[in-house]
C-alpha positions as CSV (number, residue, x, y, z in Angstrom):
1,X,63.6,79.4,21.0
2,X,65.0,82.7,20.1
3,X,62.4,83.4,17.9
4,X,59.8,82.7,20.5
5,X,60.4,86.2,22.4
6,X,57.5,89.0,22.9
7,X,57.8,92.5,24.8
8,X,55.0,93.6,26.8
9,X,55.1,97.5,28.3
10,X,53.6,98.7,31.5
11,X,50.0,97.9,32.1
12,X,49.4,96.3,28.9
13,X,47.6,92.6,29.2
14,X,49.6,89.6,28.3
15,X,46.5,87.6,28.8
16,X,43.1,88.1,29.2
17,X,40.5,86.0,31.6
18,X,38.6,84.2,29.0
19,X,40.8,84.5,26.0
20,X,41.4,81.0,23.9
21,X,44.9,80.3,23.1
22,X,47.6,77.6,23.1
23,X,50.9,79.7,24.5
24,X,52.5,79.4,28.1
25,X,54.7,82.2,28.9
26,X,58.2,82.5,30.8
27,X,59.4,85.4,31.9
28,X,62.9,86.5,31.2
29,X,63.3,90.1,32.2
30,X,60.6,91.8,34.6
31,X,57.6,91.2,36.1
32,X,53.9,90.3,35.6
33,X,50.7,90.3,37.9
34,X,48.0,87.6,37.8
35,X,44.6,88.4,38.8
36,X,41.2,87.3,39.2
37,X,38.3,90.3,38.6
38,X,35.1,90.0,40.6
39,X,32.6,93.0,39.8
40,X,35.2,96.3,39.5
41,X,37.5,94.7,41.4
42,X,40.8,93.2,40.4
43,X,42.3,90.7,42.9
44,X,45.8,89.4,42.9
45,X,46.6,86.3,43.0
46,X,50.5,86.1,42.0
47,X,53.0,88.4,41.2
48,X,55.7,86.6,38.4
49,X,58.9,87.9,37.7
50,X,62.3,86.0,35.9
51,X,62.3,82.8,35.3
52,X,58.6,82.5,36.4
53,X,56.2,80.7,34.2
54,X,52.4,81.0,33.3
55,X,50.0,79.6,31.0
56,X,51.4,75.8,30.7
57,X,47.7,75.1,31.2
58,X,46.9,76.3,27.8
59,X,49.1,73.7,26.2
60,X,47.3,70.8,27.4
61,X,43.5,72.0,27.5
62,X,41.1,73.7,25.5
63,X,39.5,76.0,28.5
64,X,39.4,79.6,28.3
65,X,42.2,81.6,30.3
66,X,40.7,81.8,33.8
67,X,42.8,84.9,34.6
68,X,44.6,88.4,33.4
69,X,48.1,88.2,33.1
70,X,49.2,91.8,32.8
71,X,52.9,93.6,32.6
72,X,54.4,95.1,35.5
73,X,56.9,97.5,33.6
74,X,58.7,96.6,30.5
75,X,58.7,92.9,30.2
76,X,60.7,90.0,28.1
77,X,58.9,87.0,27.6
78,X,59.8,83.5,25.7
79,X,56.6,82.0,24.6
80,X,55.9,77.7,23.9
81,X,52.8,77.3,21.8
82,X,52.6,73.8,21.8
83,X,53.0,70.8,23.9
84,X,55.8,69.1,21.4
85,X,57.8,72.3,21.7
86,X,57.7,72.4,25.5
87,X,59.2,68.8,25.8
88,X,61.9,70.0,23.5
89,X,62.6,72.9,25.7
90,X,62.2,70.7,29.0
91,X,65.0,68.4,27.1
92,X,67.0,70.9,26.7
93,X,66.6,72.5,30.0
94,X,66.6,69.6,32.5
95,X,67.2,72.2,35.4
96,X,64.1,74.5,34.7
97,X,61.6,71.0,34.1
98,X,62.8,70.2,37.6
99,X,62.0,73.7,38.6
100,X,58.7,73.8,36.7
101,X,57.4,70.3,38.7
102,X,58.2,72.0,41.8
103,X,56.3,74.9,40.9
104,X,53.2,72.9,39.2
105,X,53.4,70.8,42.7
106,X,53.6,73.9,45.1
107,X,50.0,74.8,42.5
108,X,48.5,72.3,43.0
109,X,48.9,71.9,47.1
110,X,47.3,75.5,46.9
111,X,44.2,74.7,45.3
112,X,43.6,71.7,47.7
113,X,44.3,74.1,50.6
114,X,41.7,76.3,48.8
115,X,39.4,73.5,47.6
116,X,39.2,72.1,51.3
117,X,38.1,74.8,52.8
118,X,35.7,76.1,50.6
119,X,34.0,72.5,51.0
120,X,34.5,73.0,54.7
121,X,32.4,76.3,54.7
122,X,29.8,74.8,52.2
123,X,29.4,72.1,55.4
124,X,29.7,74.9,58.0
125,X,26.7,76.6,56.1
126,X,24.4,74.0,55.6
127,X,24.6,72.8,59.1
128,X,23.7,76.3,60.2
129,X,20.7,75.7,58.1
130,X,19.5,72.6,59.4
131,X,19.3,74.4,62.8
């Protein structure tokens, strides 16, 4: 996985919101910001920094990147670009797949949170309606 290393300076996008590409990221020296852009504004949603990861979904779906992954100073990054080389490197590295379920888990939990109460105010709303 030597080989598999890109630098990134300040500012400059590591991804791009929309973008199609097979590659998940982990960050080895420095730190990244994840955001979301509605209208002009750009709105964090994570801030990454060693031994972080981002873009696993890529590996496993054909969707467009549904955020900007951008470089928060001079950054390292090893790069996986396909699904057969991640479950070498999760072989190999039995302590960072443990780390990376965690991680996928804590996701996950977040976007049920979020899911939930979005459906809540959609309920909230259309009661408000029916009065």
């Amino acid at each position: 996985m030597s080989k598999n290393i890109m630098y990134f300076q300040n500012s400059e996008n590591i991804i791009k919101i929309g973008q199609i590409e097979q590659r998940m990221y982990i960050i080895l020296e420095g730190r990244v910001s994840v955001f979301l852009t509605s209208g002009d504004e750009n709105i964090v949603v994570a801030t990454m920094e060693k031994g972080d990861f981002f873009g696993e979904i890529s590996l496993f779906t054909d969707h467009p990147r549904s955020a900007t992954v951008r470089a928060l100073g001079d950054v390292k990054l090893a790069y996986i670009d396909n699904v057969t080389q991640l479950k070498s490197f999760l072989i190999l590295n039995p302590q960072f797949a443990a780390k990376m379920v965690s991680i996928l888990a804590q996701r996950l939990a977040k976007t049920d949170t979020i899911l939930i109460g979005k459906i809540s105010e959609i309920n909230r709303l259309k009661q408000t309606q029916a009065i």
